[in-house]
N, C-alpha and C positions, 0 to 999 in steps of 0.2 A: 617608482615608489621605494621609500628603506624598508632596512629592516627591520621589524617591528616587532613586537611582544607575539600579535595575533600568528602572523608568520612565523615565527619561532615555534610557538605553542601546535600551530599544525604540522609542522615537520617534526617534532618531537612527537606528537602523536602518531602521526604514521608511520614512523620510525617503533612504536613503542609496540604496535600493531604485528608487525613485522615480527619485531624480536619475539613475540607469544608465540607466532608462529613456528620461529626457527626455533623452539627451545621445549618445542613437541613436536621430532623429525619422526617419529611413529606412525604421529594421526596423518602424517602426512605420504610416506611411503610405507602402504605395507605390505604385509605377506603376498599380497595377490601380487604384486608389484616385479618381489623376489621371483617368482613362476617366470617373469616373463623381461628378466632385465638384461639378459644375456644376447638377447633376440634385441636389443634395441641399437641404434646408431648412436655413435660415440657424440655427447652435447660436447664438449669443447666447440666452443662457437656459435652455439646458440643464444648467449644472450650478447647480442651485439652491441645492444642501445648503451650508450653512457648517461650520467646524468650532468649534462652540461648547464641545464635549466637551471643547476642550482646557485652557478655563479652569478647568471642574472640576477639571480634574487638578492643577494649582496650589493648590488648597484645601485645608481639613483641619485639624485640630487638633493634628499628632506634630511633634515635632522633628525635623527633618535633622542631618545631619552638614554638609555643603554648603550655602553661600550660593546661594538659593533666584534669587537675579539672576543669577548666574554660570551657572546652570543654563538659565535661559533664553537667556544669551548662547551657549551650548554649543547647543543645539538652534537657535536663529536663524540659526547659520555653517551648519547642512546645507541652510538652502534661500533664504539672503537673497543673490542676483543670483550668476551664473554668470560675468562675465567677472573676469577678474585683476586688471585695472586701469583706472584710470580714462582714455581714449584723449583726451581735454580736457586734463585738467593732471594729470601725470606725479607732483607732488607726491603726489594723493591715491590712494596706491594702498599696499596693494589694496584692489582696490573695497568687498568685502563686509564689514570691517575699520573703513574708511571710511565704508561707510553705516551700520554700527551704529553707531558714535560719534554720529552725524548724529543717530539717532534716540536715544540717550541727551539728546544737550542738546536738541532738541524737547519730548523727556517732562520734562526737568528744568522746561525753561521754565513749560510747563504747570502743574507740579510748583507752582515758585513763583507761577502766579499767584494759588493756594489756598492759598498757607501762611498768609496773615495768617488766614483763616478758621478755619483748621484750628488752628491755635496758640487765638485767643480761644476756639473751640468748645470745645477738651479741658480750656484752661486754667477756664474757667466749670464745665464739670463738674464736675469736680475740685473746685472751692471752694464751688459753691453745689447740686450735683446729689447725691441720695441721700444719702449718710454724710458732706455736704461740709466743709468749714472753716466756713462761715457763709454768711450771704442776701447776694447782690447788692446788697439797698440796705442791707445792713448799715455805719454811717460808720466810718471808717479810726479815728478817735477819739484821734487821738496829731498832735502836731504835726511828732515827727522823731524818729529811733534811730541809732543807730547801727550796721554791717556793714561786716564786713571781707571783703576780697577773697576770703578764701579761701570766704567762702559760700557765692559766686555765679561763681566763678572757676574750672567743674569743668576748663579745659584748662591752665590757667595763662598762658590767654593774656596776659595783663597786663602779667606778666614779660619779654613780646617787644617792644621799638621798632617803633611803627609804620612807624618812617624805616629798619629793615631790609631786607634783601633777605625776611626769611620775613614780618617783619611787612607787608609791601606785599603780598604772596600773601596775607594771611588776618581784615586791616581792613578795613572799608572804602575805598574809592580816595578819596582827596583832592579827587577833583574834586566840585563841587554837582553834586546831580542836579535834575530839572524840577521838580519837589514842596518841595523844603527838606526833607527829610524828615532828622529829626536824625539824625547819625553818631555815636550815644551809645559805641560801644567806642573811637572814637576820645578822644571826650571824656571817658571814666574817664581814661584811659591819659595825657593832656596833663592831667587833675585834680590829678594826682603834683606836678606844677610848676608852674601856670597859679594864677592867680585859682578863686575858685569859678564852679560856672555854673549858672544859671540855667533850669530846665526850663521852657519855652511847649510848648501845645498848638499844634494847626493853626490853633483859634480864638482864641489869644493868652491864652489863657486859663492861668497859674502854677500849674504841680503840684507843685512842688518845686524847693530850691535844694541844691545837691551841692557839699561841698569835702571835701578831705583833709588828714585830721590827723594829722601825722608820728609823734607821741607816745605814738599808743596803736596807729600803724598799722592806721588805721579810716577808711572812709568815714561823714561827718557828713550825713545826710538832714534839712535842715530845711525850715521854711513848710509842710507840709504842712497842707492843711485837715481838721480832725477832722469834719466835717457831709460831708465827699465819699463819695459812698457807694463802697464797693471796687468793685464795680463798673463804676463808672462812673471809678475812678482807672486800673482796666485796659483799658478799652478809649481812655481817651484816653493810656497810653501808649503803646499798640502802634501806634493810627494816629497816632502823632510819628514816631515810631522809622526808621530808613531795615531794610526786609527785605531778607534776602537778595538778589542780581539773578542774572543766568547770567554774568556776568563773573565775578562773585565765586565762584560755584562752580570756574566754569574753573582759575580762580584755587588755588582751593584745590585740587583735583585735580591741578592739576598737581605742585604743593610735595608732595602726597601720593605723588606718582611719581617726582619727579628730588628733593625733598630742596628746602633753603632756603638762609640762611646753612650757611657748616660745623658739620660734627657739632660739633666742638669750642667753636663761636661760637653756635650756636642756644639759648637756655634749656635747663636740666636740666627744670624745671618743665615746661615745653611740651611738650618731647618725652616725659614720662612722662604727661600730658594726652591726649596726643596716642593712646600705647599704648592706656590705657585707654576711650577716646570707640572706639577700632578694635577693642578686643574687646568691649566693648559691642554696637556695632553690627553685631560679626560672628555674635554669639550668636540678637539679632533678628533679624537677615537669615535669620535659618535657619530660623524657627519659621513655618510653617505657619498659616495663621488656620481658624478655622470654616467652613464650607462655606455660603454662601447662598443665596438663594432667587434671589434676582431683582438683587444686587449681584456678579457675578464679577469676581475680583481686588481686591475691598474688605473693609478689618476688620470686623471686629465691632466693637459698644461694649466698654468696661469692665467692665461688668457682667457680659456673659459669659464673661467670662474667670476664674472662681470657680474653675471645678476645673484651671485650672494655677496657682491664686495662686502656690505654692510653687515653681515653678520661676521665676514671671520673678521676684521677689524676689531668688534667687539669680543671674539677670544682672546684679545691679546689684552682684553678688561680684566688683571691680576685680581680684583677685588670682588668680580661678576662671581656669584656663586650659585648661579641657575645651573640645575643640572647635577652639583658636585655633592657628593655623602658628607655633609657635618658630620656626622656621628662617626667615621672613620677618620677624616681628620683631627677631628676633637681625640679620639683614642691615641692618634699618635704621640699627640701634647700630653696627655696625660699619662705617656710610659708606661702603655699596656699593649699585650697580644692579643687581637680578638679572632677568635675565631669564626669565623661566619657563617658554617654550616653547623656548627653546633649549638644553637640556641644563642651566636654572639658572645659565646662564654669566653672570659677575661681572666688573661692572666697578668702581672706586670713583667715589663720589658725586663731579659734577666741578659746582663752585659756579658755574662762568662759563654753565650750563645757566638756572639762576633767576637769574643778575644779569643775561644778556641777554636775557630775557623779559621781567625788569621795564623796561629799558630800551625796548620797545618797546612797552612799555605806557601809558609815557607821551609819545609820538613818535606821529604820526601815519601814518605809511610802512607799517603794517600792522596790519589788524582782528585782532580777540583771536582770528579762527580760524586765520586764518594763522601768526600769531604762536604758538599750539598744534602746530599743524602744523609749522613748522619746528625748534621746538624739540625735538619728539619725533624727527624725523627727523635732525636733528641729534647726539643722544642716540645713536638707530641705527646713524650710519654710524660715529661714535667708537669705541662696540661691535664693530661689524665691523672696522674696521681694529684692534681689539686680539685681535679671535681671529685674526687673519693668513690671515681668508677663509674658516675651515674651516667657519665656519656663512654658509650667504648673505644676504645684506644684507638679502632680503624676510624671510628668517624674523626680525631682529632689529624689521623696522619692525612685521610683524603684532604681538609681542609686546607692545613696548613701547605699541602702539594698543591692543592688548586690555585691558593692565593699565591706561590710561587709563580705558576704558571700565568695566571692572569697579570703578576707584576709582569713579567717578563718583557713584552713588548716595549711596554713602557721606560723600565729600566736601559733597554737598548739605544730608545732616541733622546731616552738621559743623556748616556755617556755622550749624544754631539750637542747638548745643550755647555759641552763646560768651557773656560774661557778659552783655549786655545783652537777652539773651530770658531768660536767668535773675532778671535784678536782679528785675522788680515781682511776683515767683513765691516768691522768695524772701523778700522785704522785709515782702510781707503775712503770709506762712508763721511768719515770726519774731517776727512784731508780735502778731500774730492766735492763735496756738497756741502752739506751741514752734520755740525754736533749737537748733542743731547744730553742730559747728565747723567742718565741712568742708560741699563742696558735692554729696561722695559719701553724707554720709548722710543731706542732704536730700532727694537724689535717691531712697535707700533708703526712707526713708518716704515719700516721695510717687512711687514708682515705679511705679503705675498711671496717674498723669498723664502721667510721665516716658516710662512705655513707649507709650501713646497719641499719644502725641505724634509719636515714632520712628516707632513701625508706622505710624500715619496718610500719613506722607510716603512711606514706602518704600513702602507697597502704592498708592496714589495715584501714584507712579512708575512701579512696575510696571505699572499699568495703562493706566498713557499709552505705556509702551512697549510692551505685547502690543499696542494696538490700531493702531501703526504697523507693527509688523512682521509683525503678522497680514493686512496687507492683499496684502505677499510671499508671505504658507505659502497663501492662496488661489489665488493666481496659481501660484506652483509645482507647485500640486494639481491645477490648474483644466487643468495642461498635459495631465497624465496623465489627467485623466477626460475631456477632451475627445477626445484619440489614440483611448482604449477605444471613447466613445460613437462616433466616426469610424470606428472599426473593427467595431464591432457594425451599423452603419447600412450600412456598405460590405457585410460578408456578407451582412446579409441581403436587401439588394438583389440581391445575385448571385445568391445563394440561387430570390430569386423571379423574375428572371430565368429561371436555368435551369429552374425549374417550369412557368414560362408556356410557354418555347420546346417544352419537354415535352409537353405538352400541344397546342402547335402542332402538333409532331410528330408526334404520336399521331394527331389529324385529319387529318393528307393523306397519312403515308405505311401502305400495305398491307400489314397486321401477320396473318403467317398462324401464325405459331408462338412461344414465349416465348424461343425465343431470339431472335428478330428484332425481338420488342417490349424486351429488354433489352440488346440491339445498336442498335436507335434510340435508348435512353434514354443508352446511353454515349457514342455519338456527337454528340448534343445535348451531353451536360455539355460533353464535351471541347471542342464549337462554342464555347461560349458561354464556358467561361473564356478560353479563347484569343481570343475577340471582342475587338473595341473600340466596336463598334458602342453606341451610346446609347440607349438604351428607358427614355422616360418612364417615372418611377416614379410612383405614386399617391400621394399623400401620407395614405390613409387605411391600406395596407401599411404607409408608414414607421412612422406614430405607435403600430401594432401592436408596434414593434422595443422601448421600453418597458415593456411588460409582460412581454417573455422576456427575463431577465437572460442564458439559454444560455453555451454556452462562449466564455469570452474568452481568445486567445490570450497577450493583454499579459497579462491575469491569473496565467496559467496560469506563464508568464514569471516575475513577480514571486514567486508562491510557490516555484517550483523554485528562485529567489533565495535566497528564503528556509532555506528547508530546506538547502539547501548552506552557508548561514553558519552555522545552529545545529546542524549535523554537523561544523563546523568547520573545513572546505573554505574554503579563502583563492579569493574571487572578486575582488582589489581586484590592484593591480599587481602585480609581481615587480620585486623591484631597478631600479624604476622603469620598466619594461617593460609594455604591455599584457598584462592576462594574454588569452589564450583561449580560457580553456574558455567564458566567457559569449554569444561568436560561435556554439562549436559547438552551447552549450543551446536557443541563439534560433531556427539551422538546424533540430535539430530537433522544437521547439516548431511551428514554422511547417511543416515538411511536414508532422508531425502534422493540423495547424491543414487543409493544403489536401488533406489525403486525407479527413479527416472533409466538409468541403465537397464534394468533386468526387464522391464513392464512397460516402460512407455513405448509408444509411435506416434507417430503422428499420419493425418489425414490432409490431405489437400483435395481441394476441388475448382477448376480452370472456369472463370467464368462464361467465358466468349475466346474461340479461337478461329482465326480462318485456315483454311488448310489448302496452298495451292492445288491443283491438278492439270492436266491438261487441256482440260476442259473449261477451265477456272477454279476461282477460291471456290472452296465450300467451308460454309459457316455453321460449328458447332454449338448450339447452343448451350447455355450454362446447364452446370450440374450434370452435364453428362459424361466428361471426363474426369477422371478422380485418381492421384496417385496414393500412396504410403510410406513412406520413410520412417527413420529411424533419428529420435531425438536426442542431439550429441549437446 
């Protein structure tokens, strides 16, 4: 089964459950507790359990409704750090906003440093695995063709000057990097007006020479060698190629948040590129994979993906709009900022946003986080001074962090949507098989590579990001189950306390009648909670406190929680007020808690026992044996 609303909605409630708990460590450990903590065995190690359960729950084969990331950014805010802000730099706040961002470009990083793998892995399937296009060492067998942009051009990026303000968000940067690794979108793009160029491998080795020919508005593919096996022409283009980096995502996340050139200045092309690449990957985001064995949070092959053929086919329906936000799309056409946690409040797209990012992009006075960072808060405070206060400044900056955060992914399998991971996919496809005019319906017939490719990033993302923020949901967990096991260790140390002193008692004082032996026994309790006194405990009683799970206060707490949110009972503020009634439940949860301690026992009585002998069994009838205990 996916993930769903209902699922989400009870992990966030349990979670929400929890945090009450943790955020009154008081009612949870106290003074009695102090008396007696010194005397206890060191938890490090007591809560062993992980929460693995929760990856399965991310798996599955259904559609959502909901981008399947957004859902784990929804459940990460209930329990990723408790303070507001950051008390170091006042910039990054708030903190939990903050740190998820943090762990988005970690996972992206990651992210890329797999993609050259994951691109030749699908792209090789796809051509040579099962029902492929042909063999690896199959030769290329044509010296050159020709292709037009629109093949391989599904964003229309081409359309955009690199020397723009959007084109500087979504080429590669200008600058060399350490490898030489070619900046081929750059160079279709200067092809338009430049000389022809030249393709060298890393070993210097000529795969191809590229020009443009205005006449037929084609790209002219020639030299190529007919004895090069395709195989072997793919993988020495991708390791020329410059891949994605986390600059470049940045990059493009942010153009996907604040917008580029003006609406009116940016290509039509692009921005309907642009549409399409976002309902694409809003449809993927949402789908669910298979459930596996021993990979959680990772796709399945292609291959098993048989019985939804028919639906992802129809994600590659550009026009399908089941599923996708009009009213965010429509914002974007209409050159505005919306804010979405703030009542949707709009501002218009203001362009001095992406030209002074770009400019600090090539300036060294601040790193590309900062440089994010002030832009967005920049964005914010504009925002806020145009509602004239009525939303506060912090709810503008969480938003506009969050919709950072949730472009992110996306933004990431952006950057292999652009034409230069498309060209040698293309080029063989068209040489090799069959051509198509557009690059949408190449992608249609080859949209089991296409989709492979997508889900491989994104769940490869997602998984770098469950396993950073799952190291928080342990920690968060680790709070509450440590409070419990501190509070189970605490009673039943008192517990055994009062037995032993019981039992003291019983031996020196002169018990002539049952009420005097139940007037010592009360007398004792009362000593003994009211004590401070220290009495070594045994460590072979403690490690007993593990096998009686008995009654947990905190427990008991938590579900009364419970059950008052799903009777509908508001336990959360009032008009920003503490509420009370949670104070009065804990009161009397906890006298509960110490009249069951101080007061209870219990009684048992043995039905029917037989009892060997020598002579034989003998048979005790019921009600004649009867023991007493103590109720933990």
């Amino acid at each position: 089964m996916g993930l769903n609303d209902d699922l989400v909605n009870k992990i966030t409630k349990e979670l929400s459950i929890i945090k009450t708990i943790n955020q009154d460590p008081n009612s949870l450990i106290d003074g009695m507790y102090e008396n007696h903590a010194s005397q206890l065995e060191n938890l490090n190690g007591i809560v062993k359990k992980t929460v693995t359960d929760f990856t399965s729950k991310l798996t599955g084969g259904s559609q959502n409704k909901k981008d399947i990331f957004e859902q784990i950014v929804r459940i990460a805010e209930s329990f990723v750090g408790d303070e507001k802000e950051d008390q170091i730099n006042a910039k990054t706040k708030p903190l939990v906003t903050t740190k998820l961002k943090k762990y988005a470009k970690e996972a992206g990083y990651k992210t890329l440093q797999q993609s050259k793998e994951i691109i030749l892995t699908e792209t090789k399937k796809s051509f040579f695995g099962g029902v492929g296009t042909c063999n690896p060492t199959t030769p290329l067998d044509t010296t050159g063709l020709d292709i037009s942009p629109k093949e391989f051009d599904f964003m229309g990026m081409l359309k955009t000057d690199p020397m723009s303000i959007t084109g500087k968000l979504i080429y590669e940067s200008v600058v060399p990097n350490e490898t030489n690794d070619i900046k081929f979108n750059q160079i279709l793009y200067n092809t338009f007006t430049t000389y022809p160029y030249d393709f060298f491998t890393k070993s210097n080795e000529h795969l191809f020479s590229i020009t443009w020919n205005p006449n037929n508005q084609n790209y002219t593919i020639y030299g190529l060698t007919p004895t090069t096996p395709i195989g072997d022409f793919i993988d020495n283009y991708y390791n020329s190629i410059e891949f994605p980096d986390i600059e470049h995502v940045l990059k493009t996340t942010t153009h996907m948040v604040l917008g580029g050139d003006a609406v009116n200045v940016e290509p039509k092309a692009f921005q309907i590129g642009m549409k399409k690449g976002n309902r694409l990957l809003k449809k993927i985001f949402s789908l669910c994979n298979k459930e596996t064995t021993n990979q959680p949070l990772m796709k399945n092959t292609f291959t098993e993906l048989n019985e939804d053929e028919y639906d992802i086919i129809n994600y590659f329906d550009f026009d399908d709009v089941e599923g996708i936000d009009l009213d965010d799309e429509d914002a974007k056409y209409r050159g505005v900022l919306k804010f979405r946690d703030c009542d949707n409040f709009e501002i218009p797209l203001n362009t001095n946003y992406p030209e002074d990012f770009v400019y600090f992009l090539d300036s060294s006075d601040k790193t590309i986080d900062e440089n994010v960072d002030d832009t967005l808060n920049n964005a914010a405070i504009d925002a806020y001074e145009e509602s004239g206060g009525s939303i506060p400044l912090e709810g503008f900056q969480i938003s506009i962090i969050k919709d950072f955060i949730l472009q992110f992914p996306k933004a990431l399998v952006m950057t292999f949507l652009s034409p230069k991971m498309f060209f040698p996919i293309i080029l063989i496809h068209k040489h090799v098989k069959e051509s198509f005019a557009s690059a949408e319906e190449y992608m249609r017939s080859l949209h089991n590579l296409f989709y492979n490719i997508i889900s491989a990033l994104f769940w490869k993302f997602n998984k770098e990001f469950w396993l950073l923020i799952k190291q928080d949901l342990l920690k968060f967990i680790r709070k509450i189950a440590i409070a419990i096991q501190m509070n189970k260790i605490k009673r039943l140390k008192i517990i055994v306390k009062i037995l032993i002193n019981i039992l003291r008692k019983a031996l020196t004082v002169e018990i002539k009648s049952c009420k005097e032996l139940f007037s010592a026994i009360l007398g004792t309790i009362n000593t003994s909670l009211n004590s401070s006194t220290k009495l070594p405990m045994p460590n072979l009683l403690l490690s007993l406190s593990e096998f009686l799970p008995g009654f947990s206060n905190d427990r008991a707490y938590m579900n009364i929680i419970r059950k008052l949110e799903n009777a509908g009972v508001n336990v959360g503020p009032i008009y920003g007020t503490t509420n009370k009634l949670l104070p009065i439940v804990k009161c009397i949860v906890d006298g509960y808690t110490e009249e069951i301690d101080t007061n209870s026992y219990v009684k048992v009585s043995v039905k029917s026992i037989k009892i060997p002998t020598p002579v034989g069994p003998i048979t005790i009838p019921p009600g004649i044996l009867e023991g007493y205990g103590k109720m933990l």
